[in-house]
C-alpha positions as CSV (number, residue, x, y, z in Angstrom):
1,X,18.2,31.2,32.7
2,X,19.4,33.8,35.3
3,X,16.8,34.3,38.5
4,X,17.1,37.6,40.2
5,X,18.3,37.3,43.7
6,X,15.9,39.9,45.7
7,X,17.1,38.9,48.7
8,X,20.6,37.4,48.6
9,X,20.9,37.5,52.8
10,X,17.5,36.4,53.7
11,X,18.7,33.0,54.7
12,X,21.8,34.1,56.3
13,X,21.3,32.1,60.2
14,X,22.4,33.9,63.8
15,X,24.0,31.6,65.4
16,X,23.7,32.3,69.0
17,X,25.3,30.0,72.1
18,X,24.5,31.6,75.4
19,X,27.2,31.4,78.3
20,X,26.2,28.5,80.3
21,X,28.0,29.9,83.0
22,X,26.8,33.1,83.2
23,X,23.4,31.3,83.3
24,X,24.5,28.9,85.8
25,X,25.7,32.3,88.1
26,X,22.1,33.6,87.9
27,X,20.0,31.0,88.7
28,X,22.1,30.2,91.8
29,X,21.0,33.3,93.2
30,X,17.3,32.3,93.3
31,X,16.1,30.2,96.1
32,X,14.3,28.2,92.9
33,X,13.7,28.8,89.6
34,X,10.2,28.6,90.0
35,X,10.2,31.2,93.4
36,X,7.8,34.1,92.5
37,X,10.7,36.6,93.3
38,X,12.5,34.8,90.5
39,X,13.2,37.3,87.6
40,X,12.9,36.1,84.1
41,X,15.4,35.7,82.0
42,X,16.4,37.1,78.4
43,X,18.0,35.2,76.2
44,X,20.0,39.4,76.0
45,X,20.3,38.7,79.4
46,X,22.5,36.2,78.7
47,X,24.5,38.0,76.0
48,X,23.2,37.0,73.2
49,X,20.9,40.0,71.4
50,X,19.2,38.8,68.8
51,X,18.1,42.1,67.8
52,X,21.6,43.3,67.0
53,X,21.8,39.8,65.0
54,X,18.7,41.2,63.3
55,X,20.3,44.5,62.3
56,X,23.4,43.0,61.0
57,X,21.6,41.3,58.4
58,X,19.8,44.1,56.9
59,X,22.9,46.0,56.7
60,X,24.6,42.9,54.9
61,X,21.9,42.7,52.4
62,X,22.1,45.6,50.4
63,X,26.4,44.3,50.0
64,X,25.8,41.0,49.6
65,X,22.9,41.7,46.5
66,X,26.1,43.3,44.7
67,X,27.9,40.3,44.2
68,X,24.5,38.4,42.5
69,X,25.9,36.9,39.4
70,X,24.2,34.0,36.8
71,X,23.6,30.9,38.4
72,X,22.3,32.4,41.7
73,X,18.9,31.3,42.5
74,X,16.0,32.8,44.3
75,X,13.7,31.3,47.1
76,X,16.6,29.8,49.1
77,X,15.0,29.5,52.4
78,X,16.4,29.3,55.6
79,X,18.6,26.7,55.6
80,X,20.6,26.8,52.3
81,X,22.2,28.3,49.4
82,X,21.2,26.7,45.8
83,X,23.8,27.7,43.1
84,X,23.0,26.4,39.1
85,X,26.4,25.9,37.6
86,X,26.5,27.4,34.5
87,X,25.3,26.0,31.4
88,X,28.6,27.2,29.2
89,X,30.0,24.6,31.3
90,X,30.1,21.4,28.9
91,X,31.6,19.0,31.8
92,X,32.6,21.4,35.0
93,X,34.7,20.2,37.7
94,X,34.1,21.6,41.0
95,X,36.6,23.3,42.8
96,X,36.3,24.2,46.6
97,X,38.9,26.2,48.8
98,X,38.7,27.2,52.5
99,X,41.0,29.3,54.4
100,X,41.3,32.0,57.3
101,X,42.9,35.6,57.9
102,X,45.1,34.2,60.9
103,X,47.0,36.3,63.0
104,X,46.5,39.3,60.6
105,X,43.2,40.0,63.0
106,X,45.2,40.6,65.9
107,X,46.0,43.9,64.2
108,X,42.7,44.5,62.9
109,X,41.5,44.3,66.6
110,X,44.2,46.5,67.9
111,X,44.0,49.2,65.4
112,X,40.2,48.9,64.7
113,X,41.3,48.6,61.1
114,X,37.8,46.1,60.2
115,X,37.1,47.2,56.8
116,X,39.8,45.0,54.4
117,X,40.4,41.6,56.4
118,X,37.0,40.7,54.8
119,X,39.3,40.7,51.4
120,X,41.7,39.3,52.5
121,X,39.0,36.1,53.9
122,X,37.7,36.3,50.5
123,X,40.8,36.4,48.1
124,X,42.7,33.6,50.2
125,X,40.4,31.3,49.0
126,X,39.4,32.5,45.6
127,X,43.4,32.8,44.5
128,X,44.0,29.0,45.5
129,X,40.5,28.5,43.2
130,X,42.6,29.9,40.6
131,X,45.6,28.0,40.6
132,X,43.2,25.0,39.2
133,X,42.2,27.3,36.4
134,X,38.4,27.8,38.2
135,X,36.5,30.7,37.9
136,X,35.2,30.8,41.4
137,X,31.2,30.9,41.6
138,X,30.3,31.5,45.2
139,X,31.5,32.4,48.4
140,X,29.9,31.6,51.7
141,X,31.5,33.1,55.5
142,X,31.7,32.5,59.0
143,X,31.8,35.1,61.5
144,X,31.9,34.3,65.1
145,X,32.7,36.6,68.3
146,X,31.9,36.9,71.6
147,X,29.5,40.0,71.6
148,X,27.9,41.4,68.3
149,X,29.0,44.4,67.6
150,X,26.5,45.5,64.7
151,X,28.7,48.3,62.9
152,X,32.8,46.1,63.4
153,X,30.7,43.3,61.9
154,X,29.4,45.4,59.0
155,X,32.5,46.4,57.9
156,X,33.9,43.3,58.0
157,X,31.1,42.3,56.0
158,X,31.4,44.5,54.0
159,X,35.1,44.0,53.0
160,X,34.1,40.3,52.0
161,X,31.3,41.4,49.7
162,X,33.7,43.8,47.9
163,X,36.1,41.3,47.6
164,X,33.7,39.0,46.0
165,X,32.5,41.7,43.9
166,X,36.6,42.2,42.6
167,X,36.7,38.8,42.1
168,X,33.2,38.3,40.5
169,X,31.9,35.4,42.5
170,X,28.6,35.6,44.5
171,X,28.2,35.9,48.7
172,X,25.8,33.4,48.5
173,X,25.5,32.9,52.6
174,X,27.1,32.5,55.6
175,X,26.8,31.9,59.6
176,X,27.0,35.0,62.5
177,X,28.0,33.2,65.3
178,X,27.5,35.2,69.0
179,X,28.7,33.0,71.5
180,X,29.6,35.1,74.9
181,X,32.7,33.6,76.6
182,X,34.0,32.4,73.9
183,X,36.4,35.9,72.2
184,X,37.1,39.0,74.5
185,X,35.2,41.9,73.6
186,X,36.2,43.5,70.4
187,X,37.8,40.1,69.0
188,X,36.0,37.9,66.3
189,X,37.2,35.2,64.2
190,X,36.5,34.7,60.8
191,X,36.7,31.4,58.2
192,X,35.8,31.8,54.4
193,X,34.3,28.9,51.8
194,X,34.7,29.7,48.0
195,X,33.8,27.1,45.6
196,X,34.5,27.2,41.7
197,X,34.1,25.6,38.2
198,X,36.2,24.6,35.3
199,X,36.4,22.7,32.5
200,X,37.4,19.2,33.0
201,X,39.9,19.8,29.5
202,X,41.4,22.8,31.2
203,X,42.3,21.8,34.8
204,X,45.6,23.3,35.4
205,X,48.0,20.3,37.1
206,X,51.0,21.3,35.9
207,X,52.2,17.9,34.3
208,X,53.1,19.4,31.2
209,X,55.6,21.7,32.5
210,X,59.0,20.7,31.1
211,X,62.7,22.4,31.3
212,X,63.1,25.4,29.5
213,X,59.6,27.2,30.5
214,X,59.2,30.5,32.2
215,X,58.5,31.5,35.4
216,X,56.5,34.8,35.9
217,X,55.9,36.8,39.0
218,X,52.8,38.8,39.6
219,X,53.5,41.7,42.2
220,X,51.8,41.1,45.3
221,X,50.1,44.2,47.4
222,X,52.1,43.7,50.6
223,X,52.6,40.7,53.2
224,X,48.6,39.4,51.9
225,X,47.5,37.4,55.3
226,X,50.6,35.1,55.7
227,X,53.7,35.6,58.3
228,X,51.8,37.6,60.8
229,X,53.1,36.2,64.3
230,X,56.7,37.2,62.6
231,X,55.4,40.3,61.5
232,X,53.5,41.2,65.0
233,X,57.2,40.6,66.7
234,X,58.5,43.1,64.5
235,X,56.4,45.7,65.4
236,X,56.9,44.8,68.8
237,X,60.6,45.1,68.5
238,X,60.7,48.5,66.4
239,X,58.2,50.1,69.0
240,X,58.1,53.6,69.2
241,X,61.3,53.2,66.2
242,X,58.7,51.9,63.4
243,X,58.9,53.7,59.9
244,X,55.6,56.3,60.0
245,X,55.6,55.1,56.0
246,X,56.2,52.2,53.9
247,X,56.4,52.6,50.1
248,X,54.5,55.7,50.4
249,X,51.6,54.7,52.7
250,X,50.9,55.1,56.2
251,X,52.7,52.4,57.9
252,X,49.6,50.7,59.2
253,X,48.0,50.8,56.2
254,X,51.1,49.2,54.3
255,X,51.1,46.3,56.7
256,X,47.1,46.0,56.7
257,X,47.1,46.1,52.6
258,X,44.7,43.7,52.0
259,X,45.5,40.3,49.8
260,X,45.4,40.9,45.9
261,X,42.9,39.5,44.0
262,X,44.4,38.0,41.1
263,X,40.5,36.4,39.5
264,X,39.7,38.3,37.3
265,X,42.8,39.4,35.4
266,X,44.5,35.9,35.7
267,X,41.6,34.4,34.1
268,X,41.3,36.6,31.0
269,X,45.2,35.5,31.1
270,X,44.1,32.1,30.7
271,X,41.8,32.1,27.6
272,X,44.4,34.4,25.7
273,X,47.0,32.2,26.8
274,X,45.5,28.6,26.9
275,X,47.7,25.1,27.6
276,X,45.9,22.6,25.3
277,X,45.6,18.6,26.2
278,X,49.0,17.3,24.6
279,X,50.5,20.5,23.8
280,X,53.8,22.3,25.3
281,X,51.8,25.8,24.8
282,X,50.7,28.3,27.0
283,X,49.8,28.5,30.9
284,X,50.8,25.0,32.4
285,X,50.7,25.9,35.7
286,X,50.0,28.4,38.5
287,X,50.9,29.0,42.4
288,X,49.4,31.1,44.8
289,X,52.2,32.1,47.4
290,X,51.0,32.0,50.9
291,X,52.2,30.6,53.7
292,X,55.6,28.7,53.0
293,X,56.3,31.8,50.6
294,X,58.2,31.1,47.2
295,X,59.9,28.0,48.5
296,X,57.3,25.7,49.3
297,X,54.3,26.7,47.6
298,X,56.0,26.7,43.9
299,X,57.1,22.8,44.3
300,X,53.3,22.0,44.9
301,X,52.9,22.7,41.0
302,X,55.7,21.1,39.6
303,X,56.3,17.4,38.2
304,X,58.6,15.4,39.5
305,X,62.0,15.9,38.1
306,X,61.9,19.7,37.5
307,X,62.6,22.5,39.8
308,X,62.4,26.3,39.6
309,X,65.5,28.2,39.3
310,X,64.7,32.1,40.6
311,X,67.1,34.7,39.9
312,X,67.4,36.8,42.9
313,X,66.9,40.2,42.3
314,X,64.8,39.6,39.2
315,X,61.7,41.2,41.6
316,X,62.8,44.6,43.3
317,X,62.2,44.3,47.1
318,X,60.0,46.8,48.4
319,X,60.3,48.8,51.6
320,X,58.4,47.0,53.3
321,X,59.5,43.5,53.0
322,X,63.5,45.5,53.2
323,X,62.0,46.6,56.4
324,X,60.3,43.1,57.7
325,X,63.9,41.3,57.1
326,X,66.5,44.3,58.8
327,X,64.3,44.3,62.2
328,X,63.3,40.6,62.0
329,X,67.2,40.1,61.1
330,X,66.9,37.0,58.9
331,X,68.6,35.9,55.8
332,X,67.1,36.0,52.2
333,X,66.0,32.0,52.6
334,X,64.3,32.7,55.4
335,X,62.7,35.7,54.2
336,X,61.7,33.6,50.7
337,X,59.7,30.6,53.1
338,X,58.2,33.1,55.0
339,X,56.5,35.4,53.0
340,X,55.6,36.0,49.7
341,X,58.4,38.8,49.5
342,X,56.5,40.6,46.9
343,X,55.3,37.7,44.7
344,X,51.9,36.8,45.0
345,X,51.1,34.6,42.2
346,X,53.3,32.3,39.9
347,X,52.4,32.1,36.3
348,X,54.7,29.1,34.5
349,X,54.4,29.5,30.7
350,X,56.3,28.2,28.0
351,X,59.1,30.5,27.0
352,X,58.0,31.0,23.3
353,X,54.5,32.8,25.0
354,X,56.3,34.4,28.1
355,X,56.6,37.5,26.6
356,X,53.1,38.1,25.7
357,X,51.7,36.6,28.7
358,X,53.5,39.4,30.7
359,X,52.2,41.5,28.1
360,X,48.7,40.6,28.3
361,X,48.6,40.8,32.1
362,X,50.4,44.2,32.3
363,X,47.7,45.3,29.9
364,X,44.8,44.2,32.9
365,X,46.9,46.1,35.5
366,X,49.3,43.7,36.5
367,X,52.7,44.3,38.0
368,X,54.5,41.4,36.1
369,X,57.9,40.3,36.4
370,X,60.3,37.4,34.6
371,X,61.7,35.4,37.7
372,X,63.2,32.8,36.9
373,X,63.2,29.4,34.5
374,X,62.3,25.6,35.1
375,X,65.0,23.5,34.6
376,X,65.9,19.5,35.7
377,X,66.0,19.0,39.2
378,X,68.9,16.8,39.6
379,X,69.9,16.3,43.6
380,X,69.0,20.1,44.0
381,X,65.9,21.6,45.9
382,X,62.8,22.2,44.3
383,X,62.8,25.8,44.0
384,X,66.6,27.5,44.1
385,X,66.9,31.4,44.1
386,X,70.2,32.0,42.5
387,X,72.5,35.1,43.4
């Protein structure tokens, strides 16, 4: 039976760690700490404001009581989150995924651009979920900085709660961390916790993929939140020479795009296109392409023995990524271990269902593209992309 979650935040903790430093500093000044012209101090005085802690949470509330979905239970407390798998599950297998933004922030601080890395925490975590064939349930977040700045944290926030929201799984907590001296002002770091379920019968591994299946491309949204320090160098190196667009959008905006999140659509991909226990049918395996790009995160799904054969050009390269390799001035292998160069998420089907798995997926919105084949591996690489 679904509870309603009245107040999805309430338990959310302020963590506050005051410089000991900046104490140590003060108290020196005082003859004694206990000298009547001692002035007392604040735990504000400190840098750590407590109310601003306060205020943050209220404004999380309201975004975090949008993502409430079944299995969410009330009266959590103080300390925890309690989370009731669901009872369609008949034996559900817990899957958990944690990850970061990474260098992508050093943007977001530059350009005061706050409002999207929150979906990029989020679907960073949910997409790998995925690739087990979970339906991610829940999504707790740490945010920690130096000094708490209500309205940069409220839009970070803010972008995490919409990206659970897009990807249908609940902010079910998570931990503000104000800890002076620890980030320069303006800079914060973020880390991101997403656990899901499946079916024990429908745990994607990928065993059953065999020569002759199909590998699809879904269309990423840009460079997702992998390949930054490369992608920071090449801004540095175009200076004032940068592009003022990329495929039609501001040229900050292109680069800050935030990761697609491929939940939803992928999973109603699933049931219409299932891989039975001891069948060659249907969706065998997936691969979310982050860091290590097409190259090494495809090979984490295959058996041993088979290898992906890509056909280059089989994706069209978009202005941005054109744009990433001429200043960056590296070659198409490069490029492919790098970044996701357009692909976001691997489907591999078998052939006789490729065609309507595209289908299906272009149907939920889906840029899908046919990208290559598995074939026997031999004394080749795992993954080859063929001229």
């Amino acid at each position: 039976m679904r509870v309603k979650q009245e107040e999805p935040l309430k338990f959310r903790q302020i963590l506050v760690c005051p410089d000991p430093h900046a104490t140590e500093r003060s108290f020196m000044t005082q003859s004694s700490p206990n000298s009547s012209s001692a002035q007392p101090l604040s735990y504000k005085d400190a840098g750590v404001d407590i109310d601003a802690g306060d205020a943050l949470v209220e404004r999380i509330k309201p975004l975090a009581k949008k993502t409430m979905r079944e299995g969410v239970l009330a009266g959590i407390g103080g300390f925890g989150a309690l989370f009731e798998v669901p009872k369609r599950y008949k034996e559900p297998v817990l899957v958990s995924g944690t990850d970061g933004v990474g260098t992508k922030l050093r943007l977001a601080f530059e350009w005061a651009m706050h409002d999207t890395v929150g979906i990029d925490l989020v679907a960073m975590s949910v997409n790998d979920v995925l690739v087990q064939g979970a339906e991610p349930l829940f999504f707790l977040d740490y945010f920690a900085c130096g000094k708490l700045d209500v309205d940069t944290a409220a839009a970070v926030v803010g972008g995490i709660a919409r990206g659970c929201e897009l990807s249908g799984c609940a902010l079910i907590g998570g931990e503000t961390a104000e800890m002076p001296g620890m980030y320069p002002p303006g800079e914060y770091d973020l880390a991101g916790f997403a656990v899901g379920a499946v079916e024990k019968s429908k745990i994607l591994t990928g065993a059953s993929i065999e020569a002759g299946d199909v590998v699809l491309g879904l269309a990423s949204s840009g460079v997702h939140s992998n390949g930054f320090s490369l992608v920071r160098k090449c801004i540095e190196r175009a200076g004032s020479h940068a592009p003022s667009t990329l495929d039609g959008k501001p040229f900050k905006q292109a680069l800050m795009e935030p990761t697609r999140l491929y939940v939803k659509n992928v999973l109603a991909a699933l049931a219409a296109h299932p891989s039975t226990p001891g069948s060659s049918s249907g969706i065998k395996a997936l691969a979310h392409i982050t860091g290590g790009g097409l190259l090494e995160n495809i090979p984490r799904v295959l058996p041993e023995g088979t290898a992906a054969l890509l056909k280059k050009g089989s994706w069209p390269q978009t202005e941005l990524f054109a744009w990433l390799q001429s200043t960056a001035g590296i070659d198409d292998f490069e490029m492919n271990r790098t970044f996701n160069n357009g692909i976001g998420m691997v489907v591999v089907i078998a052939a006789s269902e490729a065609a309507a798995c595209a289908a299906t997926l272009r149907a939920l919105g889906e840029t899908v593209y046919q990208i290559g084949v598995i074939a026997a591996r031999g004394d080749g690489a795992a993954v080859v992309v063929q001229g």
